[in-house]
C-alpha positions in Angstrom: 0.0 0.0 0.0 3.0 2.2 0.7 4.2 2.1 -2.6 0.9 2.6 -4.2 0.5 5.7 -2.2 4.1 7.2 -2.8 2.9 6.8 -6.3 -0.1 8.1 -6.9 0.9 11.5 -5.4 4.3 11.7 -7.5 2.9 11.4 -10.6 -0.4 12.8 -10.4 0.6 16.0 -8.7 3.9 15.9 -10.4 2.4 16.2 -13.6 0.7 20.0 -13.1 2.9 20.9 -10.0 6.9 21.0 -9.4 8.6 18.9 -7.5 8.9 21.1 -4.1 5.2 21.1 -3.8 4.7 17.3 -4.1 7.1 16.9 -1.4 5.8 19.3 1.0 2.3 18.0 0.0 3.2 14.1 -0.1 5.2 15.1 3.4 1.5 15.8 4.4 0.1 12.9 3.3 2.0 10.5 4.4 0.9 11.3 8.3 -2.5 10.5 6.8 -1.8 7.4 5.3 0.3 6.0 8.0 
């Protein structure tokens, strides 16, 4: 599931944002998830 998750966020939001925002907004996630 972990990897599914790390995923989805890096290449959906990497797609239409840069790569500082999917970190800061996967960094968020993750709590979430976990």
């Amino acid at each position: 599931m972990k990897c599914a998750a790390q995923r989805a966020p890096q290449t959906v939001l990497g797609r239409h944002e840069p790569r500082k925002r999917v970190e800061a907004h996967h960094a968020q996630l993750v709590p979430l998830a976990s």
